[in-house]
N, C-alpha and C positions, 0 to 999 in steps of 0.2 A: 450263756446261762439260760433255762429255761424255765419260765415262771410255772409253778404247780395251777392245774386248771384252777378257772376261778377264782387266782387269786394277781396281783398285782395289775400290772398292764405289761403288755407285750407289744414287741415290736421295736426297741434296742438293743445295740449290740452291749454287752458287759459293760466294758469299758467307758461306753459314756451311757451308764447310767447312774442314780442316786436311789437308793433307797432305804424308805422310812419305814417303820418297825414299828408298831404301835402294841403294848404288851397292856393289858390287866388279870382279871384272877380268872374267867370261864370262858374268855373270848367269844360271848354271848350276848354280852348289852356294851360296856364302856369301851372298848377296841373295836368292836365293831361297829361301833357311832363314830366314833374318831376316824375310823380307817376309812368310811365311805363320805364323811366331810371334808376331809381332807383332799382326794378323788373328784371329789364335784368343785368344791373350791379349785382347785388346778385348774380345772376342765375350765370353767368360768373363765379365771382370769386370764387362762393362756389360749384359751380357743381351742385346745390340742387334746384330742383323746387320752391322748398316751401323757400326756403330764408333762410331756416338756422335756423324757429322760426322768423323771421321776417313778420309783414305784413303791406304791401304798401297800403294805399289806399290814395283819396283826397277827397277835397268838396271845395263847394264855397261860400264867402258871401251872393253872390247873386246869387246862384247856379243855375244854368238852369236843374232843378227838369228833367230829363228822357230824356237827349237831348244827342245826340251822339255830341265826342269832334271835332274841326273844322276841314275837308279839309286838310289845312295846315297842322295843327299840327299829323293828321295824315303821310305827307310827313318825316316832322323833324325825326318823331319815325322809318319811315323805312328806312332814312339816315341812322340810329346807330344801324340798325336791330331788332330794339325792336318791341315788339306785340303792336297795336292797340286795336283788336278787343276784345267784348267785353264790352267796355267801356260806361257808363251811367254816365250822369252830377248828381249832388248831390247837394243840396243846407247843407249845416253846420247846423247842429244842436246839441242838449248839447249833445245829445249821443256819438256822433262823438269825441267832444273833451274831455268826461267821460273818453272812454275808449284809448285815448290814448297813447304811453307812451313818443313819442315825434310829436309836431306840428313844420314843417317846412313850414312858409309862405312866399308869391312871395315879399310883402312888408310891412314897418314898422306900416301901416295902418291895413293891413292885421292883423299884431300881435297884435295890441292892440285892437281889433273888437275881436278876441281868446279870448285874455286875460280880456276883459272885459266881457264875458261868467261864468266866473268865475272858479270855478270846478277845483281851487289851476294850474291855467294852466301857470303862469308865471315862474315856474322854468321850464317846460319842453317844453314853445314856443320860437321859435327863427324864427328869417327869414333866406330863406336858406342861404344867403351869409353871414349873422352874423356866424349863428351855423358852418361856414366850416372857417369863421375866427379864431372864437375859438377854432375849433377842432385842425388847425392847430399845435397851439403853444403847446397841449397837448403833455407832451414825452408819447408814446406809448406804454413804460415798462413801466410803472405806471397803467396799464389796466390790466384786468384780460385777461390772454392767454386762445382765444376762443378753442383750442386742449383741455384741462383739465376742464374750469369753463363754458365752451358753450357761442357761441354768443351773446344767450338774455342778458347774466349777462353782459357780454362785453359793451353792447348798453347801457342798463341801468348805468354802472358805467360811461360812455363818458357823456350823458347826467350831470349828477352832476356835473362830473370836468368839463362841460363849463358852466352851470349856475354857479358854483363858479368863473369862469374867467370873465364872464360878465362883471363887473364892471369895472374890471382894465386893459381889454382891448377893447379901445376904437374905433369905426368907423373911419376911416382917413376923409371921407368928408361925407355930408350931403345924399347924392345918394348912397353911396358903397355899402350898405345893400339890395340894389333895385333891383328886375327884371323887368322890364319895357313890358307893355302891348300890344302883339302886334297884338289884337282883332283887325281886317279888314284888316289891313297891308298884303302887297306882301309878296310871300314864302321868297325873298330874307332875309324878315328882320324877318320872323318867326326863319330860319335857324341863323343866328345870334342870336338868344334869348337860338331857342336851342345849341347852342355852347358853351352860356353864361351855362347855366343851367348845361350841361353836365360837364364842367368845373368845378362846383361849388361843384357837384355832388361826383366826384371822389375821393377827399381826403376824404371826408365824411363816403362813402362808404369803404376806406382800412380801416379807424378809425374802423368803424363798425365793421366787419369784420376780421380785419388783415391779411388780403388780398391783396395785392395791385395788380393794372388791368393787364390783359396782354397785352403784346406790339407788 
């Protein structure tokens, strides 16, 4: 399978790879801060360009087809030292959520626009604040240890055990699930989204991985 220039990482074969989907509304500021924290987060905790068999990429609902991500959100990625460049907007198409293996979207909207795409995508979409609520509560022994079964399998089996948790663990309020848009807004409140985002980010990523960040 061959990753579109620019976007994921390269340098596995299909079969042991995992990839993460990250969807919001322009694929201009909230998926494209997601997609390159997530990136530099792997890189960190696993020493590995390539993510370990992980690949990052995002898109948009209403994707701004070949358009570089905002100014701002440029800024937020070089607060946490992560790469920008690069980067090309995407509009979502079925491909995209085909070959998925998990879609983490900005909002609840956002996942059901996924999941009404079809292409069995409701076990493995979640918005990213849900899927790091469930990861949460996951105990961690219960994973396969990425030293002996490899990462992909790792990601793969986290995926399952929170679409099984779905149900029974529920949203505390009506917003929690949300990342809020911060298309024209001051860096101030970009920086805030990204804080939120990176925050959301990080249990995610030790799940993934079995990793956890350094300090």
């Amino acid at each position: 399978m061959t990753v579109p220039e620019g976007r994921g990482i390269a340098g596995h074969e299909a079969g042991n790879t995992f990839r993460i989907l990250h969807v919001s509304t322009g694929n201009v500021c909230r998926s494209p801060i997601t997609e390159r924290l997530t990136r530099h987060a792997l890189s960190d905790r696993l020493g590995d360009p390539f993510g370990g068999g992980l690949i990052v990429e995002s898109a948009g609902t209403w994707g701004h087809e070949g358009a570089p991500m905002e100014a701002n959100a440029e800024l937020v990625l070089a607060d946490f030292g992560a790469d920008h460049t690069g980067f090309v907007g995407r509009e979502l198409l079925d491909e995209h959520v085909i070959r998925a293996d998990l879609v983490l979207t900005a909002t609840r909207d956002h996942r059901a626009q996924v999941i009404s795409m079809g292409h069995s995508a409701g076990l493995r979409t979640f918005t990213l604040k849900e899927f790091t609520r469930l990861v949460r509560a996951i105990d961690p022994a219960t994973l396969p240890d990425p030293r002996s079964e490899g990462t992909v399998e790792r990601a793969r089996a986290l995926v399952r055990a929170a679409a099984a948790l779905r149900g029974w663990l529920l949203a505390p309020s009506v917003d929690a699930d949300e990342v809020n848009d911060p298309y024209g807004a001051p860096i101030t409140f970009f920086r805030s989204i990204g804080d939120e985002i990176n925050q959301a980010l990080d249990p995610v990523v030790t799940a993934l991985t079995g990793v956890s960040a350094r300090r």
